[in-house]
C-alpha positions as CSV (number, residue, x, y, z in Angstrom):
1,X,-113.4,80.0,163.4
2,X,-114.9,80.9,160.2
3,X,-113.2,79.0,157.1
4,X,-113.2,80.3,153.6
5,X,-113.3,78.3,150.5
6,X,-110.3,78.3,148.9
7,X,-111.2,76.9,145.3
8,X,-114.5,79.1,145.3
9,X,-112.5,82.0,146.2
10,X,-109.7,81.5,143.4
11,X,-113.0,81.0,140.9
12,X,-113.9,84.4,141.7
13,X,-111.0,85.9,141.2
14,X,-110.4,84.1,137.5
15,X,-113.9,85.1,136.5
16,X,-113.3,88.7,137.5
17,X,-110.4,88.6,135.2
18,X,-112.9,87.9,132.6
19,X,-113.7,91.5,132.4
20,X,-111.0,93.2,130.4
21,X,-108.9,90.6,130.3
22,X,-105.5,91.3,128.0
23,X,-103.3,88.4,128.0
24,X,-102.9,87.4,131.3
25,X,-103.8,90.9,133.0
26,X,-106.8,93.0,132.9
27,X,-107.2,96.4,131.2
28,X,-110.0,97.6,132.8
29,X,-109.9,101.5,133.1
30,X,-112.5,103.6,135.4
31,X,-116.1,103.5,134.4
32,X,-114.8,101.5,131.2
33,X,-117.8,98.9,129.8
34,X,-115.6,96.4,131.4
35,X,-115.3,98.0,134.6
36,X,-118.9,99.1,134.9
37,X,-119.6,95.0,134.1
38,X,-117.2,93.7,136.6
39,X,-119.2,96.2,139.3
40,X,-122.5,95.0,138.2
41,X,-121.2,91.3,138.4
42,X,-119.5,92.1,141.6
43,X,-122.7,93.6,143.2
44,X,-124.6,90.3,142.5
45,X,-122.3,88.1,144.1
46,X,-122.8,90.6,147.3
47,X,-126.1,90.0,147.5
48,X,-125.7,86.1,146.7
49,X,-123.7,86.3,150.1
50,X,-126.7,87.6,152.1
51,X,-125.9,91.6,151.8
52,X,-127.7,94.6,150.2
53,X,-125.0,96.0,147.8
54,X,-125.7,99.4,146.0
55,X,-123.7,101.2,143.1
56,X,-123.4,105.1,144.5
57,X,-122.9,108.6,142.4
58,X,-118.9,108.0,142.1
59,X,-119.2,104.1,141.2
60,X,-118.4,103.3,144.6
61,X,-120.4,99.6,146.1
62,X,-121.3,99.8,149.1
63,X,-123.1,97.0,150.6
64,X,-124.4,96.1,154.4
65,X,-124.9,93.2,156.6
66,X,-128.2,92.4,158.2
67,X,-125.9,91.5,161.1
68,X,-127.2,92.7,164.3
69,X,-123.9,93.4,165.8
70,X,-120.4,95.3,165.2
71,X,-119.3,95.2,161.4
72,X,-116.3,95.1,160.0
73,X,-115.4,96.9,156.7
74,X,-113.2,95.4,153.9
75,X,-112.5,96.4,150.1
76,X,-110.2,97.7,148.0
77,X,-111.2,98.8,143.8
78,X,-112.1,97.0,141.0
79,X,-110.6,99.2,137.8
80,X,-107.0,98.7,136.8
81,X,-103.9,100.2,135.3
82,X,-103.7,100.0,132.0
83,X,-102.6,96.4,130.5
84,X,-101.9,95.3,134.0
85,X,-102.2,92.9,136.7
86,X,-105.2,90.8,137.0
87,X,-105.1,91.0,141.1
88,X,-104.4,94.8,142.1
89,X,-107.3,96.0,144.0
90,X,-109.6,92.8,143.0
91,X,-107.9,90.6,144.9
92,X,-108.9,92.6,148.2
93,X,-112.4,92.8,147.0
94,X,-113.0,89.2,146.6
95,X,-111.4,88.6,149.5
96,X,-113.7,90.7,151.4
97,X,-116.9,89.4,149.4
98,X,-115.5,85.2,150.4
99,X,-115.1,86.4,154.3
100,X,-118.8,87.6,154.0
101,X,-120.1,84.1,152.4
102,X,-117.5,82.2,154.9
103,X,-119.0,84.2,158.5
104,X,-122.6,83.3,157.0
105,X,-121.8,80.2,156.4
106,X,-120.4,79.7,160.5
107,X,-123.5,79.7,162.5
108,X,-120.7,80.8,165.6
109,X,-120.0,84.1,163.2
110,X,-123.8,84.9,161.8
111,X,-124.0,87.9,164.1
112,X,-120.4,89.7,163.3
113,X,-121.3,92.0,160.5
114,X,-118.7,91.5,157.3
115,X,-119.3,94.5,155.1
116,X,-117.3,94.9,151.7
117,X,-116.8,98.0,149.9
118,X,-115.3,98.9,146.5
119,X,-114.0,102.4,146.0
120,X,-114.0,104.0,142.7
121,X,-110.9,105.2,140.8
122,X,-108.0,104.4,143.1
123,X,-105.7,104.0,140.0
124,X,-106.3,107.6,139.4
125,X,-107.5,107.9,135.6
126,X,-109.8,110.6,136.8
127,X,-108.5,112.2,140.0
128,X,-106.8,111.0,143.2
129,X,-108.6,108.5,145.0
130,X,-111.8,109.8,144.0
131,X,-114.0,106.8,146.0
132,X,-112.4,106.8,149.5
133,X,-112.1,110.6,149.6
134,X,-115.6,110.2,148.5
135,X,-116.9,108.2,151.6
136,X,-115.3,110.5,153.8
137,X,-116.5,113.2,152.8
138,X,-113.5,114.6,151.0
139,X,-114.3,114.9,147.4
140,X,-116.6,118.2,146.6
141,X,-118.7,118.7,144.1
142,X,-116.7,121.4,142.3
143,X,-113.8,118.7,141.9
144,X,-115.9,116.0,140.0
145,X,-117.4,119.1,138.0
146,X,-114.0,119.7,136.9
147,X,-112.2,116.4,136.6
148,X,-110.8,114.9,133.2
149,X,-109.3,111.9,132.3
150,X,-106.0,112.8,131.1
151,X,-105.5,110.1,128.5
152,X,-108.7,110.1,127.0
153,X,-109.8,113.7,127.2
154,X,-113.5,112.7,128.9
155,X,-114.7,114.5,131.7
156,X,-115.8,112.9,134.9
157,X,-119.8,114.3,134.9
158,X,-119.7,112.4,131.6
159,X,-118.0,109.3,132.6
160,X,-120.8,109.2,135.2
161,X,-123.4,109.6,133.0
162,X,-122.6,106.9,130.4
163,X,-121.8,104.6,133.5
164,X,-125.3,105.2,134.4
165,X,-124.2,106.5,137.7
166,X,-125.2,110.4,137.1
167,X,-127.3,111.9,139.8
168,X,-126.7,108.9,142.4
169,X,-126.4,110.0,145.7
170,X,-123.0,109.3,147.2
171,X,-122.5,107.2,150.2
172,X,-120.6,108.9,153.5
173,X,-119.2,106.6,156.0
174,X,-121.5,106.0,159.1
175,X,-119.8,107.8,162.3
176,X,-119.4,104.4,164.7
177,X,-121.1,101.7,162.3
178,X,-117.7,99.9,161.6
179,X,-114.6,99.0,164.5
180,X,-112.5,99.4,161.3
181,X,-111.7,98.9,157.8
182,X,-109.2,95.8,156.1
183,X,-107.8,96.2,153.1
184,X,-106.0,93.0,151.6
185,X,-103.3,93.5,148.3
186,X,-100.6,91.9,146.6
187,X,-97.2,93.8,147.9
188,X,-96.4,94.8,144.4
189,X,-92.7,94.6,145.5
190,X,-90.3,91.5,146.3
191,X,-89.6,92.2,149.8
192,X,-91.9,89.0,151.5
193,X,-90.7,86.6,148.3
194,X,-86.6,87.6,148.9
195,X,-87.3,86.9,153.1
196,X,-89.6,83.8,152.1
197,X,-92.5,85.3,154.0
198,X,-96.2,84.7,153.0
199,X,-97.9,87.4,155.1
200,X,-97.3,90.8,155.1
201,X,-98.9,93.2,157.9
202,X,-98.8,96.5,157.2
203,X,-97.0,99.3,159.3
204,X,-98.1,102.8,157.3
205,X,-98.8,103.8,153.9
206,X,-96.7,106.4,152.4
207,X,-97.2,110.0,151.1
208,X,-97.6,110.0,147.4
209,X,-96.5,114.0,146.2
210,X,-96.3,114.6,142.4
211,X,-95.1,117.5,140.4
212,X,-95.6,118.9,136.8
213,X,-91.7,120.7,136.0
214,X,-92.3,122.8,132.8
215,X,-89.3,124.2,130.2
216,X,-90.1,127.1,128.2
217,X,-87.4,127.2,125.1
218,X,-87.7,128.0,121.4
219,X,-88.5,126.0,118.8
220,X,-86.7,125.9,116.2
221,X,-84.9,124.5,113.3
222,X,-82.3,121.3,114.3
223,X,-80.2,121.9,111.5
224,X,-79.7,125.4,111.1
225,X,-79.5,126.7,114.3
226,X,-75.8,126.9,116.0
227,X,-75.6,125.1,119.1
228,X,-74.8,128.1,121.4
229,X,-77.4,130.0,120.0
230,X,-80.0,126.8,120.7
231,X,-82.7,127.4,123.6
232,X,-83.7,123.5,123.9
233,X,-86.2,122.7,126.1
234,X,-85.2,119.0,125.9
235,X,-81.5,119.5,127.1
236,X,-82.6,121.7,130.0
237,X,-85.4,119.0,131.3
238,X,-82.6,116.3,130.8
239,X,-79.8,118.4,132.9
240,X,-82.8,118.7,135.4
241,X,-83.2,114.4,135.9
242,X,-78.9,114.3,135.8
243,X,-79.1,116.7,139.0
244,X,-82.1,115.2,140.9
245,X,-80.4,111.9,140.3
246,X,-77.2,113.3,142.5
247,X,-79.0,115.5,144.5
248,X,-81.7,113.2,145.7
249,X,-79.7,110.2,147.5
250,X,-78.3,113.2,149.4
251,X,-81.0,113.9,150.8
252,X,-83.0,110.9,151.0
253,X,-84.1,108.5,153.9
254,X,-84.0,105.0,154.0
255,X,-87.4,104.0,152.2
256,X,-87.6,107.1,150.0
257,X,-88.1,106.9,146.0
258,X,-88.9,109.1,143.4
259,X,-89.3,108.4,139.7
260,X,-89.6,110.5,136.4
261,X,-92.7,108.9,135.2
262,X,-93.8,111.0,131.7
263,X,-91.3,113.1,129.6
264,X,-93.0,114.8,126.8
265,X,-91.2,117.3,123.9
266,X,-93.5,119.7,122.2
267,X,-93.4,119.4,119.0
268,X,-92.0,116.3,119.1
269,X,-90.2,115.9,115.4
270,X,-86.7,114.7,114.8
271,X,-85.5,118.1,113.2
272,X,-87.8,120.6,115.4
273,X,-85.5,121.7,118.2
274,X,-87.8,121.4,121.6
275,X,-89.1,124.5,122.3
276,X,-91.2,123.6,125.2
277,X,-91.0,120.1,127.3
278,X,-92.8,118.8,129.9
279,X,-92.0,116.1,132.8
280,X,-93.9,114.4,135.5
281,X,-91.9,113.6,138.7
282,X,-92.6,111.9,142.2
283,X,-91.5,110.9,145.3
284,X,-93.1,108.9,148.2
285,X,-91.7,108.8,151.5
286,X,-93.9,107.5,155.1
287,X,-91.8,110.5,156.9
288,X,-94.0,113.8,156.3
289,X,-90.4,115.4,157.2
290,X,-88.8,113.8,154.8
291,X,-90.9,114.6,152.5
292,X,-91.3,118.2,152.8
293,X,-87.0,118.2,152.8
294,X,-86.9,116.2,149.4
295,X,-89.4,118.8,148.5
296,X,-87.3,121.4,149.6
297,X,-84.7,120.0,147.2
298,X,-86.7,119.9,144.1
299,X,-87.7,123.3,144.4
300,X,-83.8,124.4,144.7
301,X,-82.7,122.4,142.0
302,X,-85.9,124.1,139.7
303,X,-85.1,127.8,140.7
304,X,-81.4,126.9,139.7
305,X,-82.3,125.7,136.4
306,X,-84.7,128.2,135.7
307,X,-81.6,130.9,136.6
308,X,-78.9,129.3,134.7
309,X,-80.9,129.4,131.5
310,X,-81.6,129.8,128.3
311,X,-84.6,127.7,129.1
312,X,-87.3,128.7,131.5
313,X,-88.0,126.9,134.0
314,X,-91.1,125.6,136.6
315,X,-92.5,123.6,138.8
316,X,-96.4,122.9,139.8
317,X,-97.9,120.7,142.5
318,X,-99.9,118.0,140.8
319,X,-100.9,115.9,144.4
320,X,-99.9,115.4,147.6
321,X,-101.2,112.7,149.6
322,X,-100.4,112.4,153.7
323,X,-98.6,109.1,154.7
324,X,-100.5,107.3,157.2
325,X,-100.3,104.6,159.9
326,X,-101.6,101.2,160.6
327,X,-104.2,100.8,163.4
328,X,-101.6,98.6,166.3
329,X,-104.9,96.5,167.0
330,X,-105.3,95.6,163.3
331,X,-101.2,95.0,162.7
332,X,-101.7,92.6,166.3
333,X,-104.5,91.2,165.1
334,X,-103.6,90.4,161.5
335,X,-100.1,89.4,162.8
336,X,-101.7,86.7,165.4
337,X,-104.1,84.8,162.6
338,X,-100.8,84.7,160.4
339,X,-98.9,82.7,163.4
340,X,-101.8,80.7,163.6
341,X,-102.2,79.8,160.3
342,X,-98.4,79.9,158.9
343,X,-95.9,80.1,161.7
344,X,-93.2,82.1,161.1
345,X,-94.5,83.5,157.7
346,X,-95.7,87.2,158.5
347,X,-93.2,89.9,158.7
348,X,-94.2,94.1,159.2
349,X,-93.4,96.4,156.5
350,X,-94.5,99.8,155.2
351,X,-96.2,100.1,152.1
352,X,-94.5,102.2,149.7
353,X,-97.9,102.6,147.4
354,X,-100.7,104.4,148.2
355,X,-103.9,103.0,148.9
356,X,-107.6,103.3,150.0
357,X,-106.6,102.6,153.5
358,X,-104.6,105.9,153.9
359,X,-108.0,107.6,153.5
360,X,-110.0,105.7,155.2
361,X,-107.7,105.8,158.1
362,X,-108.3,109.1,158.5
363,X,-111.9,108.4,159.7
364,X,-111.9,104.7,161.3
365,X,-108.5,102.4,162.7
366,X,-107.4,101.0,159.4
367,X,-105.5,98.1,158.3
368,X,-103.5,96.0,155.6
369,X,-102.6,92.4,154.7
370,X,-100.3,91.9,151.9
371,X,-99.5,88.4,150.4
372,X,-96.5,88.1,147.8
373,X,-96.3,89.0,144.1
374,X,-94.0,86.6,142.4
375,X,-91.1,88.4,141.1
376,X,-92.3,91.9,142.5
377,X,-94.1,92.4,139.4
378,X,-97.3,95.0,139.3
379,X,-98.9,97.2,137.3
380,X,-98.3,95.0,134.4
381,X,-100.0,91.8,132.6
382,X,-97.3,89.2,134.1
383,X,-98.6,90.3,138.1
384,X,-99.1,87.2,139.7
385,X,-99.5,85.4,143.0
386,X,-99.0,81.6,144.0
387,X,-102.8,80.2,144.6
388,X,-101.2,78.9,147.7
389,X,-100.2,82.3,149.1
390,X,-104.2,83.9,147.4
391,X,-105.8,81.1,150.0
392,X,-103.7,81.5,153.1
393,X,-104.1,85.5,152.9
394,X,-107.8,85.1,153.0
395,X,-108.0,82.8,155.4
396,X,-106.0,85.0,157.9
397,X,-107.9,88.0,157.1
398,X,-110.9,85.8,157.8
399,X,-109.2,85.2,161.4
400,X,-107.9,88.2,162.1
401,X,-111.8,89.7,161.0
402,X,-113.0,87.7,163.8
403,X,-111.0,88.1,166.5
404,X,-111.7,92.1,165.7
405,X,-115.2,91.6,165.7
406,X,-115.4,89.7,169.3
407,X,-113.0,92.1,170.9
408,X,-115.7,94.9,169.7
C-alpha cells in the first residue's frame, strides 16, 4: 500500500500559500504574477516526483508518468477567489502531486501510472471552466478570442500573452490513456463537521445556471421628482428579490439554492434616482428537472415585473452548467480506503459547487473526495482544514488510487 508523507505534504501546501498570500488566505487571480509563479513552482515539483509536466495554451499542467501501465488522473486548479482560502483547488493538486512521489516511492506501486493535472480558471475570472472544457475539447477558439475578465477589463488573448502562454498548443485528453480522473477538495460547507465525519465521497456535482435580470427606469432627480411619477430602477429590482424569495421555496427541491450575488444601480449617487439597475442571480440544483422548473419560475416572475411597470424589465442567460454524477466504482472505491483508514468517518453527499470533475466526467468515470472545512467557511481568508483531516484525505485517495489502478 503506498503511504504518503504527511508532514512533506502539509509543507507543500504552506509554501504554495506563499504565492499570494493575504492574511491567512491567498489572493491569487487567473494568470496573476502570483498564479503564473505558483504554476511554475508547481511544475517543478512534478518533475522532482519523476513526471514530465508541461504548461499548455490556456495555463493548464499537464504532466505524465513513465509508468508502463494504467494511469490514473488527479488535479484540481491552482488560482483562487479573491482574498480567499488558502486550500480551494490547491489542496487537490498537492494531493495529487504527494500520491505521485508516494507510488514512486513503493517499489509494489512503480508501474501504476499517477498523473496530476491542473486546470486553468475554474474560479471563473475569465470564463467558465475554461481548463477542463479545454481538455475535452470544449472551449473554441472563438470563445478565448472573445473572453474578458469582468473585474479588470483584460482580455483573455492578452492574459495569455503576458502569462507567456500565447501560441501554446492546448492539451486534449487521450481517448483510453486514464481509468479515470480524482479530484480531492475541502467541502466548503459544514455538513461532514456537524455529522463528525472526516471523509466525504462524492455522489454528483450540481448544475450551476446564472442569469443577468436588467431594469430599464429613468434617471432622475431624488428630490424633485413626486413619488408616483418616479420610474426607479432600484425599487423594481428590489420587488423582483422580495418575490423570488416567496416564490422560490415553492418551487424548490430539497438541495436547491439560489443567491443574488451582485446588485448594481447606474448611476449610483445618493440623490440620482436609479434609472437603470442591474442584478446577477443563480441557482444550482443536481436535478436537471428541477432546474429547468425553478427556471421556469424566474422567467414568470421577470415577464410579470416587466408588465406591471414603470420599469422595464429582462432577463439574459449568463451560464448554465449540466449537473453530473459520480463514477459508482470511484464512490466504492474511495468509500472502502476511508473504512480502512477511519472507520466510520466517510459519509456520501452531493456537492453543491461546481467543479472540474463535472467536465471531466463527461469524457472519463470521474470522482471526488471531500475532507472538512472547519466552520463551513470558503471562498474567504479564514478557510481552513484540521492538518489531521489534510493527512487522512490523502492517504485515502492514495488507497483508493491503488485499488483503481489494480482492478484496471
Amino acid at each position: 500500500m503506498p503511504r504518503i508523507d504527511g508532514q512533506r505534504l502539509l509543507g507543500d501546501l504552506r509554501q504554495l500559500a506563499e504565492f499570494g498570500r493575504y492574511k491567512t488566505g491567498v489572493h491569487r487571480p487567473t494568470y496573476s504574477p502570483q498564479d503564473v509563479a505558483s504554476r511554475q513552482w508547481l511544475v517543478e515539483r512534478l518533475q522532482e516526483a519523476g513526471l514530465t509536466a508541461e504548461i499548455d495554451g490556456i495555463g493548464n499542467i499537464m504532466s505524465a508518468s513513465p509508468a508502463k501501465g494504467p494511469k490514473l488522473l488527479i488535479g484540481s486548479h491552482l488560482e483562487s477567489q479573491p482574498h480567499a482560502g488558502w486550500l480551494d483547488g490547491a489542496m487537490g493538486v498537492i494531493y495529487g502531486l504527494e500520491v505521485a512521489r508516494a507510488f514512486r516511492e513503493d517499489p509494489a506501486c512503480r508501474d501504476l501510472g499517477i498523473e496530476v493535472a491542473v486546470f486553468a480558471d475554474e474560479e471563473g475570472h475569465f470564463g467558465s471552466f475554461l481548463g477542463s472544457r479545454s481538455f475535452i475539447g470544449e472551449l473554441p477558439d472563438d470563445e478565448i478570442a472573445q473572453s474578458v475578465n469582468d473585474t479588470t477589463g483584460e482580455t483573455l488573448p492578452d492574459a495569455l500573452a503576458e502569462a507567456g502562454y500565447a501560441g501554446r498548443p492546448r492539451y486534449v485528453l487521450e481517448p483510453g490513456r486514464h481509468v479515470g480522473f480524482v479530484e480531492a477538495h475541502i467541502e466548503q460547507g459544514d455538513t461532514l463537521e456537524s455529522l463528525g465525519k472526516r471523509i466525504g465521497v462524492v455522489t454528483s456535482i450540481v448544475g450551476i445556471w446564472t442569469y443577468a435580470i436588467t431594469f430599464e427606469g429613468q434617471q432622475n432627480h431624488a428630490g424633485t421628482t413626486r413619488m408616483a411619477a418616479r420610474k426607479d430602477a432600484g425599487v423594481a429590482l428590489t420587488e423582483l428579490c422580495h418575490a423570488i424569495a416567496r416564490r422560490f421555496p415553492e418551487v424548490a427541491g430539497p438541495h436547491s439554492v439560489w443567491t443574488t450575488g451582485r446588485i448594481q444601480l447606474e448611476p449610483g449617487a445618493s440623490s440620482i434616482i436609479p434609472g437603470r439597475a442591474e442584478m446577477t442571480f443563480q441557482f444550482r440544483d443536481a436535478d436537471p428537472e428541477r432546474l429547468l422548473v425553478l427556471e421556469q419560475a424566474l422567467e414568470a416572475l421577470v415577464a410579470q415585473s416587466d408588465a406591471a411597470g414603470p420599469c422595464r424589465a429582462s432577463l439574459r442567460a449568463l451560464s448554465r452548467s449540466t449537473p453530473n454524477v459520480m463514477a459508482a466504482p470511484l464512490q466504492a472505491a474511495l468509500e472502502r480506503a476511508a473504512e480502512h483508514h477511519a472507520p466510520g468517518s466517510a459519509m456520501r453527499l452531493p456537492s453543491g459547487a461546481g467543479h472540474d470533475a463535472q467536465y471531466l466526467a463527461r469524457r472519463l468515470p470521474a470522482g471526488m473526495l471531500f475532507v472538512p472545512s472547519i466552520g463551513g467557511v470558503s471562498h474567504h481568508w479564514t478557510e481552513n482544514t484540521a492538518d489531521a483531516d489534510l493527512v487522512l484525505g490523502c492517504q485515502v485517495l492514495a488507497t483508493a488510487a491503488e485499488a483503481l489502478l489494480r482492478a484496471a
